[in-house]
MARBA-3410 file (N, C-alpha, C, O; in Angstrom, 1 decimal):
215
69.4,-62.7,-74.8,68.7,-61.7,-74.0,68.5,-62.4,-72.6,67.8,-63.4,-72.5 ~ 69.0,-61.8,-71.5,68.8,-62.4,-70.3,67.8,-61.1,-69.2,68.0,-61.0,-68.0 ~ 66.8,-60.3,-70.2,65.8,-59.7,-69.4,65.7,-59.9,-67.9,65.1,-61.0,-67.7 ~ 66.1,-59.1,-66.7,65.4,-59.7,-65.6,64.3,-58.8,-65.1,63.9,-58.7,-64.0 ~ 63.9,-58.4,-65.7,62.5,-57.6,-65.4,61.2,-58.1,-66.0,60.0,-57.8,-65.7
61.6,-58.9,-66.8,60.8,-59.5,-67.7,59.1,-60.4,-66.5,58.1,-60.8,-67.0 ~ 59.4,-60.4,-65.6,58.6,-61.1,-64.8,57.4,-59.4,-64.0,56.2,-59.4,-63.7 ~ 58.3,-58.4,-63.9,57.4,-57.3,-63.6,57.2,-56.6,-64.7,56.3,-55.8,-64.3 ~ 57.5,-56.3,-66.0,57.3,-55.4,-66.8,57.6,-56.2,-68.5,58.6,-56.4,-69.0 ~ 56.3,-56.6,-68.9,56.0,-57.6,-70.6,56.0,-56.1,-71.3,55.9,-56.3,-72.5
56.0,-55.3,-71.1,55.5,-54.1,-72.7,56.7,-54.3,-73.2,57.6,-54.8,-72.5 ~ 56.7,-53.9,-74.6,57.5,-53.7,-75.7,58.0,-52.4,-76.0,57.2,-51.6,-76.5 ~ 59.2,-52.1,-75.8,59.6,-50.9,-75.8,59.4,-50.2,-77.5,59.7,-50.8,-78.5 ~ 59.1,-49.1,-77.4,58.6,-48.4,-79.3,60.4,-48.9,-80.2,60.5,-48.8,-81.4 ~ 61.3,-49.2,-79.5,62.3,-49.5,-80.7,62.3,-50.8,-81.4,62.5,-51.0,-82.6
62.0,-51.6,-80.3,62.0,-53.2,-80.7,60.1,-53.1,-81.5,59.8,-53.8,-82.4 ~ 59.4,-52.4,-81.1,57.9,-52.7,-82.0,58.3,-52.4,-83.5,57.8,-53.0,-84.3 ~ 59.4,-51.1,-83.9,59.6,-50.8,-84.8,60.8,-51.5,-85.3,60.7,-51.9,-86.5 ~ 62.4,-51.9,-84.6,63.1,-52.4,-85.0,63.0,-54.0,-85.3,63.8,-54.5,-86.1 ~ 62.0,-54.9,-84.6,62.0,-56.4,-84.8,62.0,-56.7,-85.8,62.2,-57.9,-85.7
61.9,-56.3,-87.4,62.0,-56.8,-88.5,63.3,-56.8,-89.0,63.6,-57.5,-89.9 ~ 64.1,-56.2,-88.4,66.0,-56.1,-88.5,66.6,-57.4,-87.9,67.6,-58.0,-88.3 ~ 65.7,-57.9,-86.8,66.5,-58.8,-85.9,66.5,-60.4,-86.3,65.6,-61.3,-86.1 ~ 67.8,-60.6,-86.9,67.6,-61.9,-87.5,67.4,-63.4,-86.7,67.0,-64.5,-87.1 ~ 68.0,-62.9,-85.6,67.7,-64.1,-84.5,67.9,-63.8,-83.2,69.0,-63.5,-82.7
66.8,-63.9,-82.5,66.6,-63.5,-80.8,66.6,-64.6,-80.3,65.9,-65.5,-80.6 ~ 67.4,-64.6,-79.5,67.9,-65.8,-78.3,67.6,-65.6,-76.9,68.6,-65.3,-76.2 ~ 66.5,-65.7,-76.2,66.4,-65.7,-74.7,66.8,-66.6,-74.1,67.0,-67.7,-74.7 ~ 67.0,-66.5,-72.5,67.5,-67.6,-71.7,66.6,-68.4,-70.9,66.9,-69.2,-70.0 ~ 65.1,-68.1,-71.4,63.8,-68.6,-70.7,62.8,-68.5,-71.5,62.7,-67.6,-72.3
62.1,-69.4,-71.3,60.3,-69.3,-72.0,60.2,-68.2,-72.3,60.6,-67.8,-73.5 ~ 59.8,-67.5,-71.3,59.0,-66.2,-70.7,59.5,-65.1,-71.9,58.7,-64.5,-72.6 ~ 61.3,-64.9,-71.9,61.5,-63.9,-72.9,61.3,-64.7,-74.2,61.2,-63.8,-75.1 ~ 61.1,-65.9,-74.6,61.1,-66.4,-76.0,59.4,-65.7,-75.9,59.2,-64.6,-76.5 ~ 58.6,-66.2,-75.3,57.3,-66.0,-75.4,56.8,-64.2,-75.6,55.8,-64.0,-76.2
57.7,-63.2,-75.1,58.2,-61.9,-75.3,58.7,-61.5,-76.5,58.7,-60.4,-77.1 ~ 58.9,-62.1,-76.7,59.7,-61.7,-78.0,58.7,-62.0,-79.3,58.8,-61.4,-80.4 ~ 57.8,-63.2,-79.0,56.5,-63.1,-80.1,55.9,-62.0,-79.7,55.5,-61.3,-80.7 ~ 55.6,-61.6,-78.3,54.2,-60.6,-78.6,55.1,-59.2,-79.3,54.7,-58.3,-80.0 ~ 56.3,-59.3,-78.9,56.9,-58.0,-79.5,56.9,-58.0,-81.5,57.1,-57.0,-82.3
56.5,-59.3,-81.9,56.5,-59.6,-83.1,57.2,-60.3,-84.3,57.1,-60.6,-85.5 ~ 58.4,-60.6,-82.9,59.4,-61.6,-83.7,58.8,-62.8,-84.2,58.1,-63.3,-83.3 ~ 58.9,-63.6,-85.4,58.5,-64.6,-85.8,59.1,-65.9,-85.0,60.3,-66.0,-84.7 ~ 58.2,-66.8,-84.7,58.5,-67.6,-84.3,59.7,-68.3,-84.5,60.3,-68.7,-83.5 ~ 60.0,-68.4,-86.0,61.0,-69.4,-86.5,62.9,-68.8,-86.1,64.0,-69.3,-86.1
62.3,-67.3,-86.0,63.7,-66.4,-86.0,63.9,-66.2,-84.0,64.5,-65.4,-83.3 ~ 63.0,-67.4,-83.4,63.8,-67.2,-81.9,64.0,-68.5,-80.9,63.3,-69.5,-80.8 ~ 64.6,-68.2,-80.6,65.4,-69.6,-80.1,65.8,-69.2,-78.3,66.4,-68.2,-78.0 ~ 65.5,-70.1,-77.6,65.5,-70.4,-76.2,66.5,-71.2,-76.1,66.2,-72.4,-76.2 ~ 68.0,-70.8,-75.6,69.0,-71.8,-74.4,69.1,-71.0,-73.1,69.2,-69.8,-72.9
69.1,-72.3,-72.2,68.6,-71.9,-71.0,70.3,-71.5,-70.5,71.3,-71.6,-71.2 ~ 70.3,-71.1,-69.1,71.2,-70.2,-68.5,71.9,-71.4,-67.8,71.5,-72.4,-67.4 ~ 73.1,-70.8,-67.9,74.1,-72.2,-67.4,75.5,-71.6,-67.2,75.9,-70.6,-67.8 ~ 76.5,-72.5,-66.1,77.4,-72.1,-65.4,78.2,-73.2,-65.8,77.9,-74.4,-66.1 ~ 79.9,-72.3,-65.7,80.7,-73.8,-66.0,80.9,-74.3,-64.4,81.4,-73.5,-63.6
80.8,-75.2,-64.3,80.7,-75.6,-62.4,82.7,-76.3,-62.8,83.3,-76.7,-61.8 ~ 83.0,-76.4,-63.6,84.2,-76.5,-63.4,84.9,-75.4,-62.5,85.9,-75.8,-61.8 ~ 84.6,-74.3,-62.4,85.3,-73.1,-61.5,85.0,-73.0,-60.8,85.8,-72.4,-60.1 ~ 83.8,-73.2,-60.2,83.1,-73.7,-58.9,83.5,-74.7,-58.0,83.7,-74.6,-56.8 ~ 83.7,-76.1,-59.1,84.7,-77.4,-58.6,86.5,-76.8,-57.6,87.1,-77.3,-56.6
86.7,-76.0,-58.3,88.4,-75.3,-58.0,88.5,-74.2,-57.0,89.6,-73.9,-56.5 ~ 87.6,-73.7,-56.8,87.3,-72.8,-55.8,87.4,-73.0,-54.1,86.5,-73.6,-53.6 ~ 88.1,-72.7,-53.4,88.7,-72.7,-52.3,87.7,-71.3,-51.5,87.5,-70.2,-51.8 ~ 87.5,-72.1,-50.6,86.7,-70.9,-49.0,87.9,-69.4,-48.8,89.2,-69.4,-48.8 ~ 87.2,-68.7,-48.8,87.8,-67.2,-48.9,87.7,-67.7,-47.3,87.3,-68.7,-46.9
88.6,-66.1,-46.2,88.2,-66.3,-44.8,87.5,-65.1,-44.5,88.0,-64.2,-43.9 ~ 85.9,-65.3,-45.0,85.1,-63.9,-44.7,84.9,-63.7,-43.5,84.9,-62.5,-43.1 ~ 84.9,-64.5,-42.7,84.8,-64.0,-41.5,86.0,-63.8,-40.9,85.7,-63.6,-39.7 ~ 87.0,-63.7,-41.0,89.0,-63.2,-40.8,88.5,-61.6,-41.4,88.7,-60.5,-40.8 ~ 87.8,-61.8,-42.8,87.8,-60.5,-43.6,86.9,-59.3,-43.0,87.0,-58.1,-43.3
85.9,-60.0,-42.2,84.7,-58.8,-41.5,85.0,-59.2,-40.4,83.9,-59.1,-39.8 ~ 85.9,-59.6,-39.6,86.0,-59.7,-38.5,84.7,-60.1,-37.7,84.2,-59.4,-36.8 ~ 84.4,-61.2,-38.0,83.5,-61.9,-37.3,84.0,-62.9,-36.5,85.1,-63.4,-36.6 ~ 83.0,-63.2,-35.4,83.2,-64.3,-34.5,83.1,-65.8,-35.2,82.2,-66.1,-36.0 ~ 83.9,-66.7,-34.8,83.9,-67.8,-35.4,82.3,-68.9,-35.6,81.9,-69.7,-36.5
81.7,-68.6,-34.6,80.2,-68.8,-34.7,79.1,-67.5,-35.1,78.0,-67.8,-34.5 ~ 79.0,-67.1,-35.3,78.5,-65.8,-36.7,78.0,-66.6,-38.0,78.8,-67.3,-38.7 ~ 76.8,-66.6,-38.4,76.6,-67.0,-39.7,76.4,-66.4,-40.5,76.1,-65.2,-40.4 ~ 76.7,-66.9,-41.9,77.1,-65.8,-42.6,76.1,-65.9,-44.2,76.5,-66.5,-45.2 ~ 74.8,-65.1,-44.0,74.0,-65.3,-44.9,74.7,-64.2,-46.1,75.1,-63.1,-46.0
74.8,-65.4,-47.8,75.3,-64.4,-48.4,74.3,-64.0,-49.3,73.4,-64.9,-49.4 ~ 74.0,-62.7,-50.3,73.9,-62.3,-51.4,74.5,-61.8,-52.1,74.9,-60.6,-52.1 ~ 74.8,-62.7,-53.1,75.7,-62.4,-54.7,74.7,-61.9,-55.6,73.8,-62.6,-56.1 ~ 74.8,-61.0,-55.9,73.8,-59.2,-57.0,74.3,-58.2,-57.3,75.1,-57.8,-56.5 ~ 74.0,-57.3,-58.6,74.4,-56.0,-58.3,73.2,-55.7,-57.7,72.0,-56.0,-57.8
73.9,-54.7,-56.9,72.9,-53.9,-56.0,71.9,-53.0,-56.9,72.1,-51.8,-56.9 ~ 70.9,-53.5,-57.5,69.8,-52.6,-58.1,68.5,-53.1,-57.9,68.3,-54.2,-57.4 ~ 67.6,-52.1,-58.3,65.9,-52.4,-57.3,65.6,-53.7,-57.8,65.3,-54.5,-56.9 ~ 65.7,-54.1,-58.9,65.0,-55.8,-58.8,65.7,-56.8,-58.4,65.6,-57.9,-58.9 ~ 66.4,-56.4,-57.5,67.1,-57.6,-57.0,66.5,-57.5,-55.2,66.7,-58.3,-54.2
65.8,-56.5,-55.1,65.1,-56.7,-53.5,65.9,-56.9,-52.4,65.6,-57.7,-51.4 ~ 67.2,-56.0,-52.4,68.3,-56.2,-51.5,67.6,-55.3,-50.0,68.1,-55.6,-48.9 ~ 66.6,-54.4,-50.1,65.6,-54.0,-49.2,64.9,-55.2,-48.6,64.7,-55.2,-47.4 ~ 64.5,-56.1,-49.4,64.0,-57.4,-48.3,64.9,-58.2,-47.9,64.6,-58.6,-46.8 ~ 66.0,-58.6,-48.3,67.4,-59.0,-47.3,67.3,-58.3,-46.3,67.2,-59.0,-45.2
67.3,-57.3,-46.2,67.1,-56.3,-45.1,66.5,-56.7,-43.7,66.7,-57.2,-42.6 ~ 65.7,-56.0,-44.6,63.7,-56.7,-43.7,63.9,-58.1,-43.2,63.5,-58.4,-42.1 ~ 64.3,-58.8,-43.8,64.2,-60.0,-42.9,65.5,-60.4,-42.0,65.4,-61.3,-41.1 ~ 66.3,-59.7,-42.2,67.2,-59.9,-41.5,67.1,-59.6,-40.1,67.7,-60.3,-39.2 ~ 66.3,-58.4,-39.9,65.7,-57.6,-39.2,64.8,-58.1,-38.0,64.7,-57.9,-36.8
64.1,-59.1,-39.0,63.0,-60.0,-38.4,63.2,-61.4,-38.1,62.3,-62.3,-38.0 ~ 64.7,-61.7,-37.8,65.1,-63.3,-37.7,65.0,-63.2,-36.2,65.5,-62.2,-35.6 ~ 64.5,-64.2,-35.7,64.4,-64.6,-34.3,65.8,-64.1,-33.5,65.9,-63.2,-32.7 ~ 67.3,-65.3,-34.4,68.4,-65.3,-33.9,69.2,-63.7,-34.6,69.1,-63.1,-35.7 ~ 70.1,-63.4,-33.4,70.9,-62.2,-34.0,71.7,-62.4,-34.3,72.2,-61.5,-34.9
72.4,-63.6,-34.2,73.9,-63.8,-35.1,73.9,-64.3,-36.0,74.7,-65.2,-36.1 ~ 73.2,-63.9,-37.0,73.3,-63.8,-38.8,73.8,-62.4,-39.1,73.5,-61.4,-38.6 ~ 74.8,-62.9,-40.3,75.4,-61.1,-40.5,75.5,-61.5,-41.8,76.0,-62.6,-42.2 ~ 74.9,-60.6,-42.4,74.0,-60.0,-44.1,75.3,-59.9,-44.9,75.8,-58.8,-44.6 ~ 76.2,-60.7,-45.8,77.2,-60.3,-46.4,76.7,-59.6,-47.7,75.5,-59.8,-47.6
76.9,-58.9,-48.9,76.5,-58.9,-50.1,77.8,-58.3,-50.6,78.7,-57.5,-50.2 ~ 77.3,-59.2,-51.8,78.5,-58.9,-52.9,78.1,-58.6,-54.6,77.4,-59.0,-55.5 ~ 79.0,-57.6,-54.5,78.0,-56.5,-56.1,78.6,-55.4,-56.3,79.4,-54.9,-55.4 ~ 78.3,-54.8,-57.2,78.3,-53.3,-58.1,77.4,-52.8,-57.4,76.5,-53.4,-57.1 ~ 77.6,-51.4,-57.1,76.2,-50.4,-56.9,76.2,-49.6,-57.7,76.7,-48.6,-57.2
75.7,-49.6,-59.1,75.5,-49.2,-59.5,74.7,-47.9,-59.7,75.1,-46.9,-60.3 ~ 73.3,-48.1,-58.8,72.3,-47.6,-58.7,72.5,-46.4,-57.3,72.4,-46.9,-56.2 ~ 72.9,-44.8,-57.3,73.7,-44.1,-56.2,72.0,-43.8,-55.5,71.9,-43.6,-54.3 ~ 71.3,-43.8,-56.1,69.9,-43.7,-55.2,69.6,-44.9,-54.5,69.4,-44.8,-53.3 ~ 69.6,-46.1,-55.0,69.2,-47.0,-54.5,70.1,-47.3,-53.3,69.5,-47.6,-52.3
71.5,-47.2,-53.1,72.4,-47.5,-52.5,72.1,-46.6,-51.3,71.9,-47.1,-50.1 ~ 72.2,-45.1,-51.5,72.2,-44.5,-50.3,70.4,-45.1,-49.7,70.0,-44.8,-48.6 ~ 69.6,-45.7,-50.6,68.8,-45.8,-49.3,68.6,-46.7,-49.0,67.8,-46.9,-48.1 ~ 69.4,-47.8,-49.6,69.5,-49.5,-48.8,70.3,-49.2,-47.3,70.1,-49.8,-46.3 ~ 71.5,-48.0,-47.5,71.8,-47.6,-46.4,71.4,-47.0,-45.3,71.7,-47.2,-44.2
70.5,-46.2,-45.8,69.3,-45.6,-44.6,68.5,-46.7,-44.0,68.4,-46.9,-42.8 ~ 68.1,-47.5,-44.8,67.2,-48.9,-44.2,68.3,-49.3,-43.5,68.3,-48.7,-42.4 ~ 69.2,-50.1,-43.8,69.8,-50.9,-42.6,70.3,-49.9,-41.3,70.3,-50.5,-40.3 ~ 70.7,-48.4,-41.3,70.7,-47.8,-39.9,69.3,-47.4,-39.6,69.4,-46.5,-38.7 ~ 68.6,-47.4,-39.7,66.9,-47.1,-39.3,66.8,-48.8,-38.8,66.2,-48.9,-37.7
67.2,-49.9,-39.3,66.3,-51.0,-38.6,67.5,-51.6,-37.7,67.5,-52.7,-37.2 ~ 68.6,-50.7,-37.6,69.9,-50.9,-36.2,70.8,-52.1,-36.7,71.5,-52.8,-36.0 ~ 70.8,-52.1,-38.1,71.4,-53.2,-38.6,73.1,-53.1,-38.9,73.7,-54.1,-39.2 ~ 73.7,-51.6,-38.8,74.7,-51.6,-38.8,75.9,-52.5,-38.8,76.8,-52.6,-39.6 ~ 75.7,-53.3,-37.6,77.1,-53.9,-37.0,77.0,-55.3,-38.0,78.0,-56.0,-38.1
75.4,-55.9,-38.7,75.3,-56.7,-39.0,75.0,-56.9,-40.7,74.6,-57.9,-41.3 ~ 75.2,-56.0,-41.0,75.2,-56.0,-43.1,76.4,-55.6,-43.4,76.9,-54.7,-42.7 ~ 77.3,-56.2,-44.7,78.6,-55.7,-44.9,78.4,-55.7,-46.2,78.0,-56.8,-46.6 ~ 78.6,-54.5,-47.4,78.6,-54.3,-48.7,79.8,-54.8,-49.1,80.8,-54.3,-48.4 ~ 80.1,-55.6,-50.1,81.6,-56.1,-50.0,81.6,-55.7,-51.6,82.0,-56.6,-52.3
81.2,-54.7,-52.1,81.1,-54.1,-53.2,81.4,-55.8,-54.3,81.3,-57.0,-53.9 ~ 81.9,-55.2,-55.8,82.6,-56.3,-57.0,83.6,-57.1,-56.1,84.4,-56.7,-55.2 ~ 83.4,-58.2,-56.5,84.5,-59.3,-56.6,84.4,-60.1,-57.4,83.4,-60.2,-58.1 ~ 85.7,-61.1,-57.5,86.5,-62.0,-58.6,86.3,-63.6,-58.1,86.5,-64.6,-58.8 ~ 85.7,-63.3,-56.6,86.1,-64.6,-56.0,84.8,-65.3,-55.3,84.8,-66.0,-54.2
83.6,-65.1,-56.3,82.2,-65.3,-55.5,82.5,-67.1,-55.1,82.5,-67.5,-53.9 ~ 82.7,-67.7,-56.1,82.9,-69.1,-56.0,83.4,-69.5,-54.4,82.9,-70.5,-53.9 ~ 84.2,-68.8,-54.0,85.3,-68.9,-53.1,84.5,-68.2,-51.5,84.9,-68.5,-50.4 ~ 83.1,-67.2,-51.7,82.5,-66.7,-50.8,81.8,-67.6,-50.9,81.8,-68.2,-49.8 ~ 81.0,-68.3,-51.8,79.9,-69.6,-51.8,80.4,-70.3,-50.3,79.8,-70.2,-49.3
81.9,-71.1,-50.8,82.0,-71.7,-50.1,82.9,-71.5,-48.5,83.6,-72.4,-48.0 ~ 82.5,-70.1,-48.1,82.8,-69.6,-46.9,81.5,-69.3,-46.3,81.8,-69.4,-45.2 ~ 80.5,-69.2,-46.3,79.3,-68.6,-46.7,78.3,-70.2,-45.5,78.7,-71.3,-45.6 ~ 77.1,-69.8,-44.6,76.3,-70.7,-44.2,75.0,-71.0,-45.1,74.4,-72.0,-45.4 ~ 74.7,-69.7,-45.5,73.3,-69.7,-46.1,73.5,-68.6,-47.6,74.1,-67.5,-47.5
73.0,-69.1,-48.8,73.1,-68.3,-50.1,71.4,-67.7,-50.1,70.4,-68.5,-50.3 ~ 71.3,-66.5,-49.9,70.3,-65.6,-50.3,70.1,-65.0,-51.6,71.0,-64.4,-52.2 ~ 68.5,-65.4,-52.1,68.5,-64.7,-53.2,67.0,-63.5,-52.8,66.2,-63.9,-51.9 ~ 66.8,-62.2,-53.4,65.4,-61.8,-52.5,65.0,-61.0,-53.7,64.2,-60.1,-53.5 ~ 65.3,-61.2,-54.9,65.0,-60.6,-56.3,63.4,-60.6,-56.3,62.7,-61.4,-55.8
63.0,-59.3,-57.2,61.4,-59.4,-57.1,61.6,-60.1,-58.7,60.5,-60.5,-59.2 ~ 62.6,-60.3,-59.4,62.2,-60.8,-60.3,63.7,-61.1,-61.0,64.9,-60.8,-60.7 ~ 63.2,-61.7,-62.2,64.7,-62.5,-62.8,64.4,-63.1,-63.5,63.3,-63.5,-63.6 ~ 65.6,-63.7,-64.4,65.0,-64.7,-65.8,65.7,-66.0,-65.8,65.4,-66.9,-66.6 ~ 67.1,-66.1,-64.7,67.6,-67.3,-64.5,67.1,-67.8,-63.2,66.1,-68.5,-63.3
67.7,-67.7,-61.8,69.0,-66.8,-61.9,70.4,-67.6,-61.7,70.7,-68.6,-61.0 ~ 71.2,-66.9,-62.5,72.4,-68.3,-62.2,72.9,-68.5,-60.8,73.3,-69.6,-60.5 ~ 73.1,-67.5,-59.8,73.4,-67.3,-58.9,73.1,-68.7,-58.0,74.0,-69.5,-57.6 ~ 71.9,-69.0,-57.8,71.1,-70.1,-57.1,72.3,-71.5,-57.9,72.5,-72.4,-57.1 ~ 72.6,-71.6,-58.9,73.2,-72.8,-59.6,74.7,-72.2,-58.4,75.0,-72.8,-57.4
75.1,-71.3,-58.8,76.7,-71.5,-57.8,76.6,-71.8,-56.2,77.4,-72.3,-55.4 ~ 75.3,-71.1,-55.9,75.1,-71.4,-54.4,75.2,-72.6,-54.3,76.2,-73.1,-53.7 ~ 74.4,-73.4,-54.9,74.0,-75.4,-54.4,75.1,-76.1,-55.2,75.4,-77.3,-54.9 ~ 75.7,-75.3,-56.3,76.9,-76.0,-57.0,78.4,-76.0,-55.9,79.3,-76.8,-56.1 ~ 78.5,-74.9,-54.9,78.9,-74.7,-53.8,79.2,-75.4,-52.1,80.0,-75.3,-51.2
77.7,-76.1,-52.5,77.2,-77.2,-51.2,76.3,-75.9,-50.3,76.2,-76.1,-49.1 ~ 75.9,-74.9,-50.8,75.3,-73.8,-50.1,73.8,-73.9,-49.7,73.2,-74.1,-50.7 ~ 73.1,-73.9,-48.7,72.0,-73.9,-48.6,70.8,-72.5,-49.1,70.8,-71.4,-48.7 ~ 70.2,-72.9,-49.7,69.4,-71.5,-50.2,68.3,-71.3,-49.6,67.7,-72.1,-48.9 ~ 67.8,-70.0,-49.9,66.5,-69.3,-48.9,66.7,-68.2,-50.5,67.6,-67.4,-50.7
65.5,-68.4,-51.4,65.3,-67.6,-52.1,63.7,-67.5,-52.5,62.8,-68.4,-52.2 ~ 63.3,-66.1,-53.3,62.0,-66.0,-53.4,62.1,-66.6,-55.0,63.2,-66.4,-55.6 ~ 60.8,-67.6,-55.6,60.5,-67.9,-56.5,60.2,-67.2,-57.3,59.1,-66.6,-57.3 ~ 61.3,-67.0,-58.5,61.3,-66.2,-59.5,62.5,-67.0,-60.1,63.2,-67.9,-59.7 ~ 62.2,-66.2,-61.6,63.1,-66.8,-62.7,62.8,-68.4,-62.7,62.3,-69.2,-61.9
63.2,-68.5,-64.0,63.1,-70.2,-64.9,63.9,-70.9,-63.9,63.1,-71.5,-63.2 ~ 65.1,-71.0,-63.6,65.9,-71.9,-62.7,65.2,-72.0,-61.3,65.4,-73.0,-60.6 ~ 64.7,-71.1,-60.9,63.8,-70.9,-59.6,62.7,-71.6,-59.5,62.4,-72.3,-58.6 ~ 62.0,-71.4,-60.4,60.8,-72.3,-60.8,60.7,-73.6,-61.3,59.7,-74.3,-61.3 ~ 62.0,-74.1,-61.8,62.2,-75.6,-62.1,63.1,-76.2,-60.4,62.5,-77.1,-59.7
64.0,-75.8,-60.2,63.8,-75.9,-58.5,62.9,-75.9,-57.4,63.0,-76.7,-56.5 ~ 62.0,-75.0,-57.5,61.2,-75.6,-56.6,60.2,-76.6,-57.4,59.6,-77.5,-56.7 ~ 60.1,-76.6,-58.2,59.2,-77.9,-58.9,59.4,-78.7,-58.5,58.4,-79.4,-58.0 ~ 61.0,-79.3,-58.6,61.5,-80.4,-57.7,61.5,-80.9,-56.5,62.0,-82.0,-56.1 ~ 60.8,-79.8,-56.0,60.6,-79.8,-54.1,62.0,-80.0,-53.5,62.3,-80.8,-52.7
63.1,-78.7,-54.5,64.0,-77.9,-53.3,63.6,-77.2,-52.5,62.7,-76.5,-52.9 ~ 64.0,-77.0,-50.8,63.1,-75.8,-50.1,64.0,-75.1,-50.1,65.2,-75.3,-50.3 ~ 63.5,-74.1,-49.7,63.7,-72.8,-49.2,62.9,-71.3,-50.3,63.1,-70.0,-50.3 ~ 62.1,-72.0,-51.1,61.2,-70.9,-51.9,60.2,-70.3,-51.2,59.2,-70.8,-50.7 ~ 60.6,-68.9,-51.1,58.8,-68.2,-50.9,58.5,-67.0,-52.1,59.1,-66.5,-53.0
57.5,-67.0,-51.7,56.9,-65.6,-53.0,57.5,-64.7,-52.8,58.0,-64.4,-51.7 ~ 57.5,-63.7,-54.0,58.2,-62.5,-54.3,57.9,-61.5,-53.4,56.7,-61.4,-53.2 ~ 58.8,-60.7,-52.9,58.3,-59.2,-52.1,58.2,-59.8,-50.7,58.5,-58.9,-50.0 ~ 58.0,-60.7,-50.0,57.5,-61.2,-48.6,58.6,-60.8,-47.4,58.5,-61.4,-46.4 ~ 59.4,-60.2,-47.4,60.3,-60.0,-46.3,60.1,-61.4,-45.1,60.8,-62.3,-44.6
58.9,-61.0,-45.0,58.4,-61.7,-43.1,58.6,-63.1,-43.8,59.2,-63.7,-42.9 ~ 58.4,-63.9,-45.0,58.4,-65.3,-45.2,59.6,-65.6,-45.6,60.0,-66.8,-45.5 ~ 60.5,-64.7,-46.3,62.6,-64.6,-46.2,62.5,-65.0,-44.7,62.3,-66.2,-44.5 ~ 62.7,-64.2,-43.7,62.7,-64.5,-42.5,62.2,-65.7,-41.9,62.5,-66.1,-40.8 ~ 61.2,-66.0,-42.8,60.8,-67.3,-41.2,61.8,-68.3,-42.2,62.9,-68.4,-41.6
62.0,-69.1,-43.5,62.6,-69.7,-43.9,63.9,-69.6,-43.4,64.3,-70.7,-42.8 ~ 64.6,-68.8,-43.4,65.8,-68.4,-42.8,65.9,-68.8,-41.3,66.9,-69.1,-40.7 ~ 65.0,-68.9,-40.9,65.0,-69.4,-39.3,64.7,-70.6,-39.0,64.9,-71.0,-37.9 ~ 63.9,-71.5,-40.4,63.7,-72.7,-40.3,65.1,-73.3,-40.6,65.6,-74.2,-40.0 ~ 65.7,-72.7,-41.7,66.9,-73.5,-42.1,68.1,-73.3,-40.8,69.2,-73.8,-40.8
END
């Protein structure tokens, strides 16, 4: 189970209160869901925690895409990325906002994802023409070749209000990518433990932005 909501929403849904005596072994990718899965009732002995992990061998093989050839950007253009599907707990609204709010204007917002979500989408789009951001956010919908934007890429953005890895942050810095993400998820929180920077708290738009301006 790789729950990422699990950081804004612990209840137990009525299938799992009724179905957990079926489930012979529940496997989360963090504490937090092992710890979830007792209050939901699973026995201790029937759950087991491996943490979330990437083969960085395909990471190692991966070659710079030419995103900026591909969005037609200027060769000095930086190019802040987010790798997500575009859905509400990933806080692609505060990418926004802070983008919005960076001192310098030539940062241009790449993201790369599924849009799943046709509500959420049309109004990440109203937000970026309401805050004049047009010429500077590019939806580069699914791709095959994140490894490959890592390493075309100045700055890897994460702005999730919540999450239970996230692996994304492992390909950014597995990348050589510099990060600016909000503190969330197990991998998030054992990184900045280490006093990686670029963490701020969840939801802050204005503190995405000043980090983004420090880095």
């Amino acid at each position: 189970d790789h729950y990422g909501g699990i950081e804004r929403d612990r209840s137990v849904p009525a299938w799992l209160r009724v179905g957990h005596r079926w489930i012979e072994q529940y496997v989360g990718v963090s504490p937090q869901l092992a710890d979830w899965a007792r209050t939901a009732g699973i026995p201790r002995d029937r759950i087991a925690m491996i943490p979330n992990g990437v083969d960085l061998r395909r990471l190692a093989r991966a070659t710079a895409v030419d995103l900026r050839g591909e969005l037609r950007l200027a060769p000095d253009r930086r190019i802040v990325l987010v790798v997500a599907t575009v859905r509400r707990d990933k806080g692609i609204e505060l990418a926004l906002e802070a983008l919005a709010k960076l001192r310098s204007t030539d940062a241009h917002l790449a993201i790369a994802g599924a849009m799943p979500d046709t509500a959420y989408a049309t109004a990440l789009l109203a937000t970026r023409d309401r805050l004049g951001l047009g010429e500077r956010v590019s939806f580069l919908g699914p791709r095959r070749d994140v490894a490959g934007l890592a390493r075309s890429a100045d700055v890897g953005l994460l702005s999730s209000h919540t999450e239970s890895g996230p692996l994304v942050l492992v390909e950014y810095l597995a990348a050589g990518l510099p990060i600016v993400a909000t503190r969330v998820g197990e991998i998030g929180r054992r990184l900045h433990a280490l006093g990686v920077p670029g963490f701020v708290p969840p939801g802050r738009a204005d503190q995405l932005a000043a980090a983004l301006d420090e880095l």
